[in-house]
N, C-alpha and C positions, 0 to 999 in steps of 0.2 A: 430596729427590731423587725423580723423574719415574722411576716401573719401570712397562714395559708389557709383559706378557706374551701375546701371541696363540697360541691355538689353532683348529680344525676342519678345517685344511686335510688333503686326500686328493685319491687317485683317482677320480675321476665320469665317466660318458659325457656322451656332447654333449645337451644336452638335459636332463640332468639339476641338480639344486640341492645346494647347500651350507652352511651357517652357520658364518660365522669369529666368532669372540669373542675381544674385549680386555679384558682384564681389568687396569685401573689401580690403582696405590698410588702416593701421594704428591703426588696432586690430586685435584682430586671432577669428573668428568666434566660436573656435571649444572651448573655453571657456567663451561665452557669450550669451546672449540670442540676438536673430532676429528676427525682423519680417518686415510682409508685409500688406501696408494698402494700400487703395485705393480711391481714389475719382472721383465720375459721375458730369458731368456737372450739377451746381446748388444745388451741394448737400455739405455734409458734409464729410470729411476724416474717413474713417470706417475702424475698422481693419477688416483685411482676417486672417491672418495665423502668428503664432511665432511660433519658438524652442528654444530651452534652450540646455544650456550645454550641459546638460546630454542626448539631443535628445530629450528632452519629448514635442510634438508639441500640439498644442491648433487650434485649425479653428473656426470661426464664422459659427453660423448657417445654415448661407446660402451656404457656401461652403461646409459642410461637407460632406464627401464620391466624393467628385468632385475633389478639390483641395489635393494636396501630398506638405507639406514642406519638405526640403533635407539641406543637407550641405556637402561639400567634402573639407574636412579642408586642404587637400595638395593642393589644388587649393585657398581657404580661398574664397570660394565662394557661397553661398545660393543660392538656386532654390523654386521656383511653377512649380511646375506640375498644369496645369490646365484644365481637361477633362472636356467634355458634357457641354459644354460652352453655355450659355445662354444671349439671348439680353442684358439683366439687369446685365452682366458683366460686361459689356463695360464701361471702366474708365482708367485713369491714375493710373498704379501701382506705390506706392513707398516703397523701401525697405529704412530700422532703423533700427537704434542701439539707444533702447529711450534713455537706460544710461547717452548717451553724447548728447543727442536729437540731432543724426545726421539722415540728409535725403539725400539720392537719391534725382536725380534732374527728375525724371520717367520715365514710357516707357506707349505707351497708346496699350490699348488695345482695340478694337472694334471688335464685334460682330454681324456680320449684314450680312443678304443675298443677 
């Protein structure tokens, strides 16, 4: 069974960075793909960011050149880097494994000064 636990979400101002961490049991990261989605109060669940095996990462638009995905597979744990943070970040992050549609239970993130 797929358990994904995320942590580092907090309060940041605009402008400022964060690092969320997934930390997986019950798969090994460093041969699967991951990713991170996110959803704002009233909205829709939107992806941010995946990696793939092979390390090849994908970002949604709005993140891109902001957001870093990582993985450090002796830890079996997935990161966002998330600089120059902006209001319209501020959501509930959830890290997946779509394969098994496993979810994280989230970490929120807010953005406000």
């Amino acid at each position: 069974q797929v358990h994904l636990v995320e942590s580092g979400g907090g309060l940041v101002q605009p402008g400022g960075s964060l690092r969320l961490s997934c930390a997986a049991s019950g798969i090994s990261v460093s041969i699967t793909t991951m990713g991170w989605y996110r959803q704002a109060p009233g909205q829709q669940r939107e992806f941010v960011a995946s990696i793939s095996s092979s390390l090849t990462p994908a970002y949604a638009d709005s993140v891109k050149g902001r957001f870093t995905i990582s993985r450090d597979n002796a830890k079996n744990t997935v990161y966002l880097q998330m600089n120059s943070l902006k209001a319209e970040d501020t959501a509930v992050y959830y890290c997946t494994h779509l394969r098994t549609a496993s979810w994280g239970q989230g970490t929120q993130v807010t953005v406000s000064s």
